[in-house]
N, C-alpha and C positions, 0 to 999 in steps of 0.2 A: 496578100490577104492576111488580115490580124488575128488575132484570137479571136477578139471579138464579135466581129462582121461575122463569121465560121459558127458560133453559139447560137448567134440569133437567127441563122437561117435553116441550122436544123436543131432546133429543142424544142420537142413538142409536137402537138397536132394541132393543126390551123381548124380553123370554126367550117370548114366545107367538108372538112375528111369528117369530121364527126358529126355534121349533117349526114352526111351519104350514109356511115354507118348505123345513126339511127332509123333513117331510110329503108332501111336492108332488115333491120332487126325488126320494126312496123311491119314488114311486108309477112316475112315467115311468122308471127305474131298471128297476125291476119289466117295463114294459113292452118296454124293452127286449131285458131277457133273455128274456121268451116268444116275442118275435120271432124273436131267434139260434136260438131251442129249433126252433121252427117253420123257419125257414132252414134247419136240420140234418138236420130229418125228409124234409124236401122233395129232399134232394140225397141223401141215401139211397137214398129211393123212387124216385129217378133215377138212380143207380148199379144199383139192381138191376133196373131194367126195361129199359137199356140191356146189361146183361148176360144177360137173361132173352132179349133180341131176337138176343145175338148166335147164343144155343146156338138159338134157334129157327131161324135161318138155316143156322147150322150141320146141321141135319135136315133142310132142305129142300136142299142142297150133297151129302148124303148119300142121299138120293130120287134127284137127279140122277145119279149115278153108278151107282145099279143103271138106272136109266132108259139113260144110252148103251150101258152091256154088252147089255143086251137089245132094245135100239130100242125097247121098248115100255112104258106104265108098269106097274111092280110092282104084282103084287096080292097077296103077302105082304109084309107089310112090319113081322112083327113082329121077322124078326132084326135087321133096320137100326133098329127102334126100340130093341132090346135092346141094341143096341153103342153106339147113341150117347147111352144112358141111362148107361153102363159109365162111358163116356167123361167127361160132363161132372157125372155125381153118382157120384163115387166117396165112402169113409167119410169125409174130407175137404175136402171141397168147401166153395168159400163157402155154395153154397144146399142145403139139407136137403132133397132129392126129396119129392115129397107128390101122386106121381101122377103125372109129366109120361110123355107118348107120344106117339109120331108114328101118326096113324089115319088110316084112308078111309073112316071113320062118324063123323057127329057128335055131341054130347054124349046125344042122345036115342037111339042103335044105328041110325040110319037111315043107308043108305049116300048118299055126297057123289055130285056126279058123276062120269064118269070121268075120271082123271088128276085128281084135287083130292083133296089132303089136306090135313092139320089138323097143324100142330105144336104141341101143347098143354107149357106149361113151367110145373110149379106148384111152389112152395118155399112154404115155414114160415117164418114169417116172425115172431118173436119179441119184437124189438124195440119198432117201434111199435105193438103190443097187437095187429096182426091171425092171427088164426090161420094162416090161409095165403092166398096170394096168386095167380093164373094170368095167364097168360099166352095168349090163341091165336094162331095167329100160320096163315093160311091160304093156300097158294100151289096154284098147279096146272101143272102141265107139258104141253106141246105131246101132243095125237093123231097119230100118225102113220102110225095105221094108214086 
């Protein structure tokens, strides 16, 4: 075997190893960006449920308030659901209304106990393919009678 025959069969990388290798680099490439994709969705989903908690809180701040005027809890409560449905889904709004309410019956019409209500916060949710999303969010206020 000559020098030369020996040079030419190993100097270098032939045109398939460096195919396969771009191959390879493509794929984890790829995987990368489903992760970022997945990253993205995930801090959405968490932008809007950390928003979803604050209006829920927000309706129960609003419970509390006809609760002091009267010492006792509300047992209408669908005007203070109607204002602060006004309030946090106007035409506007980040989140598309899709049913939220503040209630003293559960999903099934059976009433909670007394002084416990439901802040239910539901939006439309578009983006990551789900129809719509909820929120409950359940607090109760002191008896004092």
């Amino acid at each position: 075997m000559t020098s030369s025959s020996y040079k030419s069969r190993y100097s270098g990388f032939t045109l398939i190893e460096a195919l396969v290798a771009l191959l390879v680099l493509s794929i984890g490439m790829l995987g990368v960006a489903a992760m970022q994709l997945k990253s993205l969705q995930g801090a959405h989903a968490a932008y809007q449920r950390s928003y979803a908690t604050l209006i829920a809180v927000d309706a129960q701040e609003r419970v509390w308030k006809e609760f002091s005027s009267d010492q006792e809890c509300p047992s209408d409560i669908a005007q203070v659901s109607t204002d602060w449905k006004g309030h946090w889904f106007p035409d506007m709004a980040p989140f598309a209304d899709a049913g939220s309410v503040i209630r003293d019956k559960d999903g099934n019409g059976a009433d909670l106990p007394k002084c416990e209500y439901q802040a239910v916060v539901s939006w439309e949710e578009k983006r990551l393919g789900d129809a719509d999303s909820e929120f409950v969010y359940i607090f109760r206020l002191p008896e004092i009678n």
